[in-house]
C-alpha positions as a LaTeX table, in Angstrom:
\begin{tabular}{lrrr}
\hline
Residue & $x$ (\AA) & $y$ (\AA) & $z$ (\AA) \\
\hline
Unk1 & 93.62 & 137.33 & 160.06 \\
Unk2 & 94.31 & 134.12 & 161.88 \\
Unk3 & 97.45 & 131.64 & 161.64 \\
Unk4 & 95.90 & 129.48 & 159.14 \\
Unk5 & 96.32 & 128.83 & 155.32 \\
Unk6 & 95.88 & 131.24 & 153.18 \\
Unk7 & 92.74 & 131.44 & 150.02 \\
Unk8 & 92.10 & 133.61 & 147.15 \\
Unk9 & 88.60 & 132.82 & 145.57 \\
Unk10 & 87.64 & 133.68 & 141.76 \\
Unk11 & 84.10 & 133.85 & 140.37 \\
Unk12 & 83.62 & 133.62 & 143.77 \\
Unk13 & 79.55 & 134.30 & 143.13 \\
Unk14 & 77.58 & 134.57 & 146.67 \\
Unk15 & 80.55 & 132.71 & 148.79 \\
Unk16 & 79.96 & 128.92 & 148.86 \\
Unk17 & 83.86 & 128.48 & 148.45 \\
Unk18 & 85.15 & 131.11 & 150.57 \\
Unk19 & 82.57 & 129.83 & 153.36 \\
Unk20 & 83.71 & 125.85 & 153.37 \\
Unk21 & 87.25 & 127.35 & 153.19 \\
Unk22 & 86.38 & 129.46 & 156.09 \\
Unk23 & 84.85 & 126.70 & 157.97 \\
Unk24 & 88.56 & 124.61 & 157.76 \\
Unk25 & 90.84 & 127.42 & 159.26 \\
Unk26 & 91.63 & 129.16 & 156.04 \\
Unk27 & 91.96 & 133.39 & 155.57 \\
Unk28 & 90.50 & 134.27 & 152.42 \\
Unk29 & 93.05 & 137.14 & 150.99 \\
Unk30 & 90.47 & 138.39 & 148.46 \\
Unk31 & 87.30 & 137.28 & 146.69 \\
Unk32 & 86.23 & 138.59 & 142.98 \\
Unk33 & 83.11 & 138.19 & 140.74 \\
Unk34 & 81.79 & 140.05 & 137.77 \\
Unk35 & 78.65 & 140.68 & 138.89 \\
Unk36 & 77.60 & 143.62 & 141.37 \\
Unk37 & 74.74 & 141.53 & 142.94 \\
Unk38 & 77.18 & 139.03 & 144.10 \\
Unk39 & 79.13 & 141.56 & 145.66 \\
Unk40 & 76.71 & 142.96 & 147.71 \\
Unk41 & 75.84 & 139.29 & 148.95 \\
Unk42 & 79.21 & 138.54 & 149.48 \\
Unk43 & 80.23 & 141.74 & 151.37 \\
Unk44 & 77.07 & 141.50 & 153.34 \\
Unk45 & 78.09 & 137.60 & 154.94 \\
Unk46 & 82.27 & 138.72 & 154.90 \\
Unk47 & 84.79 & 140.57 & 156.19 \\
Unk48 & 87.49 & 139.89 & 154.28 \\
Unk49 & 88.08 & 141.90 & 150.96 \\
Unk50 & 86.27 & 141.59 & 147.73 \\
Unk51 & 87.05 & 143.01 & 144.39 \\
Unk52 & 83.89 & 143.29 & 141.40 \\
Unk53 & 86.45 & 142.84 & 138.51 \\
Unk54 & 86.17 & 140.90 & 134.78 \\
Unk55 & 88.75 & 137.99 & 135.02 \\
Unk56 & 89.77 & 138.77 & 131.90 \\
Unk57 & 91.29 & 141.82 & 132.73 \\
Unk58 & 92.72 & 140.05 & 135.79 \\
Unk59 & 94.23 & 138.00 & 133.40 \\
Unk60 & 95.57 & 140.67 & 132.45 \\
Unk61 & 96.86 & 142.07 & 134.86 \\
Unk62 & 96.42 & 140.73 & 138.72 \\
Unk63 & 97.81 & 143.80 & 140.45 \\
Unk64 & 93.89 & 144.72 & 141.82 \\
Unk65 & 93.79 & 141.61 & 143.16 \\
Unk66 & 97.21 & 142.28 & 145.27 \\
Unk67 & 95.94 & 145.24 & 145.98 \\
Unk68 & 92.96 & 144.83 & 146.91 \\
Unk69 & 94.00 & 142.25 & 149.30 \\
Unk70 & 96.99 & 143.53 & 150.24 \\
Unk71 & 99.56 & 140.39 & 149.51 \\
Unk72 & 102.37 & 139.48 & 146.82 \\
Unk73 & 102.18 & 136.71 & 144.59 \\
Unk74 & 103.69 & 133.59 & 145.89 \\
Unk75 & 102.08 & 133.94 & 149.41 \\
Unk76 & 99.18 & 132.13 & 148.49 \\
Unk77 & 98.32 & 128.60 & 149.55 \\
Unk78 & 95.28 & 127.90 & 147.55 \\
Unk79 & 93.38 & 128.84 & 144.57 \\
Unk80 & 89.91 & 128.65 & 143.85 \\
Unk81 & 87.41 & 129.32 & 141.59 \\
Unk82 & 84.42 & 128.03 & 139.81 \\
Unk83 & 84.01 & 129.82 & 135.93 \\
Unk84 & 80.54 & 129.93 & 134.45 \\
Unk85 & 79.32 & 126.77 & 133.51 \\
Unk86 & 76.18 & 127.67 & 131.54 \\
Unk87 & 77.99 & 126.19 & 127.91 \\
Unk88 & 79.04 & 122.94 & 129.98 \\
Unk89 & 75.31 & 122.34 & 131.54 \\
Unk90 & 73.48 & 119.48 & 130.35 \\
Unk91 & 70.30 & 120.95 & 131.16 \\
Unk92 & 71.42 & 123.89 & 128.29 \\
Unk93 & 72.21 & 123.54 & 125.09 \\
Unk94 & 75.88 & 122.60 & 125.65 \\
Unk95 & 76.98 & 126.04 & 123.17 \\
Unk96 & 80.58 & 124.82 & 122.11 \\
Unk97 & 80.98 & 127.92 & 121.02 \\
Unk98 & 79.47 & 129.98 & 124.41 \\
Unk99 & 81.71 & 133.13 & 125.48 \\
Unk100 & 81.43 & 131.57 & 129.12 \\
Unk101 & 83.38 & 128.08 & 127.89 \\
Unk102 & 87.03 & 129.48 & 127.61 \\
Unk103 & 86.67 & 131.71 & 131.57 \\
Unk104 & 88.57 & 128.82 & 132.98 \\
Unk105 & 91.36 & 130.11 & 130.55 \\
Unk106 & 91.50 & 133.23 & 132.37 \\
Unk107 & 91.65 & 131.38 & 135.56 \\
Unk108 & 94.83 & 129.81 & 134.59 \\
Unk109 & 96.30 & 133.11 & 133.55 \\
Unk110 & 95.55 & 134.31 & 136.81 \\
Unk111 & 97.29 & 131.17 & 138.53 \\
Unk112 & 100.26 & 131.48 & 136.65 \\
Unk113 & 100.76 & 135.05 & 137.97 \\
Unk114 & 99.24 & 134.31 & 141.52 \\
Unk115 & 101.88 & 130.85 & 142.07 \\
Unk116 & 99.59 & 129.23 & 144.84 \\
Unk117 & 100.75 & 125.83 & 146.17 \\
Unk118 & 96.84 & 124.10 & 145.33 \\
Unk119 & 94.02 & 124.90 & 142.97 \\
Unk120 & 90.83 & 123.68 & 142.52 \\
Unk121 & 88.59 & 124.30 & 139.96 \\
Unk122 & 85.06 & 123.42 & 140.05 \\
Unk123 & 82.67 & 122.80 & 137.36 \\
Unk124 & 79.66 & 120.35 & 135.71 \\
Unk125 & 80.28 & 116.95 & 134.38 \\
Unk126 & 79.13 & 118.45 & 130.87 \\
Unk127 & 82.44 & 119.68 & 130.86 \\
Unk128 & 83.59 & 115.94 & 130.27 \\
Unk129 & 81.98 & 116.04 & 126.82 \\
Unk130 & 82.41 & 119.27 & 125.21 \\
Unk131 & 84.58 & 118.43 & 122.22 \\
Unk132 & 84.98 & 115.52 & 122.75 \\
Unk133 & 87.26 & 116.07 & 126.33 \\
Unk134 & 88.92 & 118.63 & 124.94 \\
Unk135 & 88.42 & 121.51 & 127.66 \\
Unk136 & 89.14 & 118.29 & 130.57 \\
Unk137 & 92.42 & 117.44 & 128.19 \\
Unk138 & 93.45 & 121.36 & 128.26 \\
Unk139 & 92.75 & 122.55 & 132.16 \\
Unk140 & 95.38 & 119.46 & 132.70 \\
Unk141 & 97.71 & 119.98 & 130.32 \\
Unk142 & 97.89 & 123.15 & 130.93 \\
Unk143 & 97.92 & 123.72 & 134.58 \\
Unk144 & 100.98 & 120.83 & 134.69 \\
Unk145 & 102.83 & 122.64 & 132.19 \\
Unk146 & 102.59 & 125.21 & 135.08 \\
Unk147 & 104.05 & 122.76 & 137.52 \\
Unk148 & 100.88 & 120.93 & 139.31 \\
Unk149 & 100.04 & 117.68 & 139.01 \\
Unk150 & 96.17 & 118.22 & 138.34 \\
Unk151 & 93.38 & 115.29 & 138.22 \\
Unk152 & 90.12 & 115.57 & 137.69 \\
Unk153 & 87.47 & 114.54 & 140.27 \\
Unk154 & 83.73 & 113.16 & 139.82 \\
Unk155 & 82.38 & 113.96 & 143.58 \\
Unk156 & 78.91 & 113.76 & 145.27 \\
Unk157 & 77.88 & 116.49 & 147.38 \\
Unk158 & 75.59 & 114.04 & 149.26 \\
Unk159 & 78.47 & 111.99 & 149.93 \\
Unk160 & 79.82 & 114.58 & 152.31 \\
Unk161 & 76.84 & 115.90 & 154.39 \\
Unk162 & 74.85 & 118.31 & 151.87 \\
Unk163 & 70.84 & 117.35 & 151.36 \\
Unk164 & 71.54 & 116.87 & 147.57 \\
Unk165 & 72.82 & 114.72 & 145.01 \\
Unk166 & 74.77 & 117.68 & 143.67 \\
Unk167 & 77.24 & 116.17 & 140.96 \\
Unk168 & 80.60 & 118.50 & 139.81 \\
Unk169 & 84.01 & 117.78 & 138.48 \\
Unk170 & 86.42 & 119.19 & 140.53 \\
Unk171 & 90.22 & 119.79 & 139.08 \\
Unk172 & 92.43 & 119.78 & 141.85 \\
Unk173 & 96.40 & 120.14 & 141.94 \\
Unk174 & 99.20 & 120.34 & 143.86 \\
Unk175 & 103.06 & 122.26 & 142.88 \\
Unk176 & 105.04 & 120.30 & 145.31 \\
Unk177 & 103.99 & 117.02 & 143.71 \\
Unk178 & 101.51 & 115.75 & 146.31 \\
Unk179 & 99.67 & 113.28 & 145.40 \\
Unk180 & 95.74 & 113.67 & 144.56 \\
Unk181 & 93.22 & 112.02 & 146.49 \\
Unk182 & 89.38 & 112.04 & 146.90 \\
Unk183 & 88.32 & 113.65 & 150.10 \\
Unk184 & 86.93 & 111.32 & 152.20 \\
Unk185 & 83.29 & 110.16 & 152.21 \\
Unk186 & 81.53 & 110.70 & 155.31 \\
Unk187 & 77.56 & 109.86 & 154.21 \\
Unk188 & 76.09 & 107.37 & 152.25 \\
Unk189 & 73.49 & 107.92 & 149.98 \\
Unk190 & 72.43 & 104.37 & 148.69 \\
Unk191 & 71.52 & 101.64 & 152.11 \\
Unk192 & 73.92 & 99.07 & 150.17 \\
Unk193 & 76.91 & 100.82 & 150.12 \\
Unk194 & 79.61 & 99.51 & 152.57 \\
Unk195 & 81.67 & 101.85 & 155.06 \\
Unk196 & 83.27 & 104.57 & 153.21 \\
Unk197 & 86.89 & 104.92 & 153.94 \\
Unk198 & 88.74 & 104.61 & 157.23 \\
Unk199 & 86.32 & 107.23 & 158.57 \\
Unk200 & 85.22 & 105.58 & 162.25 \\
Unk201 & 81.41 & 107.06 & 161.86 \\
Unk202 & 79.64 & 106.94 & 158.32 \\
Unk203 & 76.55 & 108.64 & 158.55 \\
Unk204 & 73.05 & 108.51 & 156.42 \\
Unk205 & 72.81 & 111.15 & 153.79 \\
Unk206 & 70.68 & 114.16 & 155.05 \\
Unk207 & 67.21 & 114.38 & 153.33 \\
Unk208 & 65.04 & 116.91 & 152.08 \\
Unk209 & 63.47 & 117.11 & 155.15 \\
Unk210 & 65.79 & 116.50 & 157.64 \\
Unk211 & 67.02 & 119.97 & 155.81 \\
Unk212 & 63.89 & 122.32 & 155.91 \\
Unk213 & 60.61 & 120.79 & 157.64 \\
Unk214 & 60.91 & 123.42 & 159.85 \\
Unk215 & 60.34 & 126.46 & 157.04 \\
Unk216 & 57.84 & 124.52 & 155.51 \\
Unk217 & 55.09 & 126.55 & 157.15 \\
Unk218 & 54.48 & 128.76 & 154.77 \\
Unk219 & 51.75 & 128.60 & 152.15 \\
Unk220 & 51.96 & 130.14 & 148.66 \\
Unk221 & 52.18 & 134.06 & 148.13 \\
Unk222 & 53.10 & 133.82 & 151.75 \\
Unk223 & 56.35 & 135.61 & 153.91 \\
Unk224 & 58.43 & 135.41 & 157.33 \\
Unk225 & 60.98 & 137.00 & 159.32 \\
Unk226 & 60.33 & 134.93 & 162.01 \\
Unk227 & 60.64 & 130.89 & 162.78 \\
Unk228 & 57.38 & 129.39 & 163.28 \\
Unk229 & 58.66 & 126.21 & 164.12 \\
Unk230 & 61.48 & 124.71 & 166.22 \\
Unk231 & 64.38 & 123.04 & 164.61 \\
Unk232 & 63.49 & 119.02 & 163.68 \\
Unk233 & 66.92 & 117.37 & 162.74 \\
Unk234 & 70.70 & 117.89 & 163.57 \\
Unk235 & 71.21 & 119.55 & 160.01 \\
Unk236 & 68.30 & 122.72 & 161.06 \\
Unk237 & 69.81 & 123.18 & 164.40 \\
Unk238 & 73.45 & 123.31 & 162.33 \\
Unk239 & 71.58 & 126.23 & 159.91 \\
Unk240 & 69.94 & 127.67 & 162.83 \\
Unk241 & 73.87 & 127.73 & 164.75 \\
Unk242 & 74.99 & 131.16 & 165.73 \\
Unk243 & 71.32 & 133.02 & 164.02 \\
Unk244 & 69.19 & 134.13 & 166.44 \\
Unk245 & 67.71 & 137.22 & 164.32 \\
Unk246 & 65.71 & 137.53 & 161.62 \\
Unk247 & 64.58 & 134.63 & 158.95 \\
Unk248 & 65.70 & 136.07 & 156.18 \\
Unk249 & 64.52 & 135.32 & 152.08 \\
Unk250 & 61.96 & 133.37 & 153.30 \\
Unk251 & 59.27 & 134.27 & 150.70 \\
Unk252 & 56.75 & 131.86 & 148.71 \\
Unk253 & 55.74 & 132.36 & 145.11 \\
Unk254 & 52.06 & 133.86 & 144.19 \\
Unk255 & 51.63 & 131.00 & 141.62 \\
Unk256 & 48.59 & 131.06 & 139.58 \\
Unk257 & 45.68 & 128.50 & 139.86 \\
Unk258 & 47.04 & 126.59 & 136.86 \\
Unk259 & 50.32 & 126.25 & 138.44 \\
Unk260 & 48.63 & 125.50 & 141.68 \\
Unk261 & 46.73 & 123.03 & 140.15 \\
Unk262 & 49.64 & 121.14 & 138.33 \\
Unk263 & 51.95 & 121.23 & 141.66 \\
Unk264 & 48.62 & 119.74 & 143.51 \\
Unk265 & 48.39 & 116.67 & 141.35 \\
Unk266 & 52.11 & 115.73 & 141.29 \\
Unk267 & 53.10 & 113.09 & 143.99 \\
Unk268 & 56.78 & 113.72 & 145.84 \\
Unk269 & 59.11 & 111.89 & 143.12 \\
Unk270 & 56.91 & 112.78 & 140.01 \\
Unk271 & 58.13 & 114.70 & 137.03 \\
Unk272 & 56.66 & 116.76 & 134.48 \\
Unk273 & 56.16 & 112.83 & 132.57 \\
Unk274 & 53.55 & 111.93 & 135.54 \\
Unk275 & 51.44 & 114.69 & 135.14 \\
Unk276 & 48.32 & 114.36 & 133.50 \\
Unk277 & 48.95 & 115.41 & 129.53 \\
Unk278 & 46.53 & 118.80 & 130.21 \\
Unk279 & 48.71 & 119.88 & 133.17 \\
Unk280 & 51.87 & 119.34 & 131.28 \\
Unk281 & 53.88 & 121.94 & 129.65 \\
Unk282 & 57.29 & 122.04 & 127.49 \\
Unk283 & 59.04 & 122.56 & 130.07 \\
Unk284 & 62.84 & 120.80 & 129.92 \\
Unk285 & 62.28 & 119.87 & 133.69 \\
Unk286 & 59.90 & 119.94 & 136.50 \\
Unk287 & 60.22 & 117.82 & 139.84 \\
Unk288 & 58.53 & 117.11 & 143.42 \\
Unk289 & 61.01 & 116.92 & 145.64 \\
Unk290 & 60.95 & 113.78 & 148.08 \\
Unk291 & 61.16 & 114.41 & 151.64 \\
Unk292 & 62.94 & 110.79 & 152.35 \\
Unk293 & 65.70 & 111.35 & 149.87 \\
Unk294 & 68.78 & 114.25 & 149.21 \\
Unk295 & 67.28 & 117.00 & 146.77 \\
Unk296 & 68.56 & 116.95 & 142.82 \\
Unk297 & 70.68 & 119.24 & 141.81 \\
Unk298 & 69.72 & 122.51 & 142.74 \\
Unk299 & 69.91 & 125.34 & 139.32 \\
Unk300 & 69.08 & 128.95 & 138.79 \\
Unk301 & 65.79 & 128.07 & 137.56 \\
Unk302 & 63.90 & 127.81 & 140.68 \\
Unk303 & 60.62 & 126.67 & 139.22 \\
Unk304 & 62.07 & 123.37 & 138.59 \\
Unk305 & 61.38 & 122.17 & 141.81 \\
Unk306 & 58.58 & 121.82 & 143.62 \\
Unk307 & 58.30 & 121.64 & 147.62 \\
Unk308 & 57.55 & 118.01 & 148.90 \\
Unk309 & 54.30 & 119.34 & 151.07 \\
Unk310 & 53.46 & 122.76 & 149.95 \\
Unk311 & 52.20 & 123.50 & 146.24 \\
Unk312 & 54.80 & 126.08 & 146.00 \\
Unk313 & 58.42 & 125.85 & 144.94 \\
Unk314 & 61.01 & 126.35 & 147.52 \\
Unk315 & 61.77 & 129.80 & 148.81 \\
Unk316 & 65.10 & 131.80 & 148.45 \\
Unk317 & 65.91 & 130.22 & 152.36 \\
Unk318 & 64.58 & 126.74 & 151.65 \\
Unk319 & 66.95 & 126.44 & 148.34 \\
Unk320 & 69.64 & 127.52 & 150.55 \\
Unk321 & 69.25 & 124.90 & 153.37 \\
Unk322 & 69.78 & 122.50 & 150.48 \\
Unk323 & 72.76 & 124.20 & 149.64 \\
Unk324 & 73.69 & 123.84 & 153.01 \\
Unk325 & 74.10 & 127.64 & 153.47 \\
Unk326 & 73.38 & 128.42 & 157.36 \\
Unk327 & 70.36 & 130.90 & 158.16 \\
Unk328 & 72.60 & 133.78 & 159.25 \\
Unk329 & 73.94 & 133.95 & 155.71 \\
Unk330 & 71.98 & 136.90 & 153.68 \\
Unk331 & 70.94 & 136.67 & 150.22 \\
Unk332 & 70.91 & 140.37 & 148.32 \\
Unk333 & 69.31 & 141.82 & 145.42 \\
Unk334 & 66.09 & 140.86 & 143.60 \\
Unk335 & 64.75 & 137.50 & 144.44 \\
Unk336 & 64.37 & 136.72 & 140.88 \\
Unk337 & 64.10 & 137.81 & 137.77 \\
Unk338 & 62.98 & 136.60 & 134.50 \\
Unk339 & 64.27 & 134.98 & 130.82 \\
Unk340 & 67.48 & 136.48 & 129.77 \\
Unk341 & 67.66 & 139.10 & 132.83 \\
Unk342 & 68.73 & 136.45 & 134.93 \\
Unk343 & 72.30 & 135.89 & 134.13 \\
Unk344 & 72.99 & 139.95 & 134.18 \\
Unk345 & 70.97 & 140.56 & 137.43 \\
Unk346 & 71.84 & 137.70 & 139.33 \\
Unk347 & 69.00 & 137.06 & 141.44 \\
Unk348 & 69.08 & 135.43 & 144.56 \\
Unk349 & 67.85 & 132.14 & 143.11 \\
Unk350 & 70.52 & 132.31 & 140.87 \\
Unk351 & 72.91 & 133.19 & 143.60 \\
Unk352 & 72.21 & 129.78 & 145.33 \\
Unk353 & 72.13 & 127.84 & 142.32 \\
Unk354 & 75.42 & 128.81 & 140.99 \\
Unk355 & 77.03 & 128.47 & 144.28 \\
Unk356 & 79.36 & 125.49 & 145.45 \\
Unk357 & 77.99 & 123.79 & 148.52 \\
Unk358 & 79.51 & 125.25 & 151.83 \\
Unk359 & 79.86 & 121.91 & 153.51 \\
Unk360 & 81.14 & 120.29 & 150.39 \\
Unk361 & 83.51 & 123.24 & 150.02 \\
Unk362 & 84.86 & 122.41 & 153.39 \\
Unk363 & 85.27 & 118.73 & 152.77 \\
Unk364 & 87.62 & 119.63 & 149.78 \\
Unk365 & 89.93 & 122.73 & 152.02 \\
Unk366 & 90.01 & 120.40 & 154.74 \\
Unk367 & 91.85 & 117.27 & 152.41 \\
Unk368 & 93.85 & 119.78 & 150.35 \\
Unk369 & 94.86 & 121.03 & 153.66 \\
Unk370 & 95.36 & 117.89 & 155.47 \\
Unk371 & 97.63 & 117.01 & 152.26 \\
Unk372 & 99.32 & 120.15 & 151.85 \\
Unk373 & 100.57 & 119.91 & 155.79 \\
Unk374 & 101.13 & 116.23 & 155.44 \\
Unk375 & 98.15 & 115.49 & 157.91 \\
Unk376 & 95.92 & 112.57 & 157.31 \\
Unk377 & 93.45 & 112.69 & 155.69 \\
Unk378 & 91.27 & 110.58 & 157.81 \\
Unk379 & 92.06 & 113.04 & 160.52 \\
Unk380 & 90.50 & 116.14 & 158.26 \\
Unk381 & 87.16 & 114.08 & 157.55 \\
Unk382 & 86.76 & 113.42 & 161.14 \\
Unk383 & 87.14 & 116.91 & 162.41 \\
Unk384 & 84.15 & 118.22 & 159.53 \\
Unk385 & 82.19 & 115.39 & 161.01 \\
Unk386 & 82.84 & 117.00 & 164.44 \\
Unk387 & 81.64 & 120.49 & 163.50 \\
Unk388 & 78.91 & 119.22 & 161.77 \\
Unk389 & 77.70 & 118.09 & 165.19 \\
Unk390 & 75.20 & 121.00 & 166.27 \\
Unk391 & 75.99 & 120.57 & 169.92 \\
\hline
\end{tabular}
């Protein structure tokens, strides 16, 4: 335990939240998920405790969670969590009536027993249109009925150092009556935008390849342990920081010569609509990535991007860099699995996909901890900015 602030992360999936919140000085009292898979991930990369639990019986009942972590309600500083957002997606049928649409419900149970002085609660911009704003209308309502006065966010996780124009809502709220604020921008991601901020150095956006030329040595059906190839960009020798073992989930597909041959004749930028009609399929989506530009939004579905120079899609390591997950950090369980498996088994794929961003989970714990200490929030951009600097 250290002297900082303190974090308890629900649905906390593989760790993107508890590792940003890490990264900005904060103990994380417990973590829980649903799913076993993410537990072994998460205990694997942690120390700190973690509890496999349904948040509906935490709703419940939150004593496990005290237990577990060994605190008292009230003496948390922050709450986190990011529910399910399968019913929300855009790229899924948007189910109004999906099981996985009222978890955020349980979250706010949970908050109402757990008193923290900040939440945060992350999820897609789908959510904006379910029933017309309904679900947006209730998570505010009801979590300043509670005492916090909540907003809702639209953030850009290219914006703030990750290779990918990763798009969520983000509710975040305060009980003390702090004001809310977007964190502040520290890259740009179009040439024409002007200086973001009153942060002194705006950088570029990071790129696809600036993120993981160096893994792209392998060829399809291929594996590693090992690096082939020395670090390219500031961002790999930030992933490559403190890891000086193995390469780990670092594994290419065995696609088939039909796949091979619809990859081969798509150009970085071109979708399934620029194949030729005999190589296309009915697939919703299908994309090359661009090595010049941030990645799109990284899912569960890894087959929905292919690599910029390999005709593969990205490996378990590669999806991670875009994540901006650091090499040390250890995916568990199957790599993948297929159709309606997926969601109960958790692959790794899945594991990345459904993850929040480390270094966008660090922008937000160092604002909401720059606000909650009255620090400016300036200050808290700068000092990410410093870290991110792989010297």
């Amino acid at each position: 335990m250290s002297d900082g602030p303190s974090c308890v992360d629900l649905f906390c999936g593989a760790g993107g939240f508890s590792l940003g919140f890490e990264y900005a000085g904060f103990d994380i009292l417990v973590a829980s998920d649903y799913h076993e898979t993410a537990g072994k991930t998460y205990q694997a990369n942690f120390d700190h405790p973690f509890l496999q639990a349904d948040i509906s019986n935490l709703a419940d009942d939150v004593q496990p969670l005290l237990d577990k972590g060994e605190f008292s309600t009230g003496d948390v500083d922050v709450l986190v969590g990011g529910p399910p957002c399968k019913g929300f997606s855009i790229t899924g049928s948007q189910n109004e009536d999906d099981a996985r649409n009222t978890l955020f419900r349980r979250y706010i149970d949970v908050l109402e027993a757990l008193k923290p002085d900040a939440i945060i609660i992350e999820n897609v911009p789908g959510v904006k249109s379910i029933k017309d704003g309904a679900y947006v209308d209730e998570i505010i309502s009801r979590t300043r009925d509670l005492g916090y006065n909540t907003r809702m966010l639209e953030l850009n996780s290219a914006n703030y150092g990750v290779p990918q124009r990763r798009e969520r809502v983000f509710f975040i709220g305060y009980r003390d009556s702090h004001p809310v604020s977007r964190p502040r921008r520290t890259h740009i991601t179009d040439t024409g935008q002007q200086r973001l901020g009153s942060v002194s150095e705006t950088r570029s956006c990071q790129t696809v390849e600036e993120a993981m030329s160096d893994l792209a040595f392998l060829g399809i059906g291929e594996s590693s342990t090992e690096y082939m190839d020395i670090p390219h960009s500031d961002y790999q020798r930030l992933m490559r920081k403190n890891h000086s073992g193995s390469l780990y989930n670092h594994t290419a597909p065995n696609h088939g010569t039909r796949v091979q041959e619809r990859f081969e004749a798509m150009e970085p930028g071109d979708s399934m609509d620029d194949l030729p009609e005999k190589l296309q399929t009915s697939k919703y989506t299908l994309h090359r990535l661009r090595p010049d530009q941030p990645s799109p939004t990284i899912t569960t579905l890894p087959e929905d991007l292919v690599h910029y120079s390999r005709n593969r899609i990205p490996t378990v390591r590669e999806m991670a860099r875009l994540q901006s997950f650091p090499d040390w950090f250890k995916f568990e369980g199957p790599r993948t699995t297929g159709g309606n498996r997926r969601d109960e088994s958790l692959p790794q794929y899945s594991q990345v996909g459904n993850a929040v961003p480390p270094i966008m989970a660090e922008a937000l714990a160092r604002h909401v901890r720059a606000t909650l200490e009255g620090d400016d929030p300036a200050k808290a951009a700068e000092e990410r900015l410093d870290r991110l600097d792989p010297s």
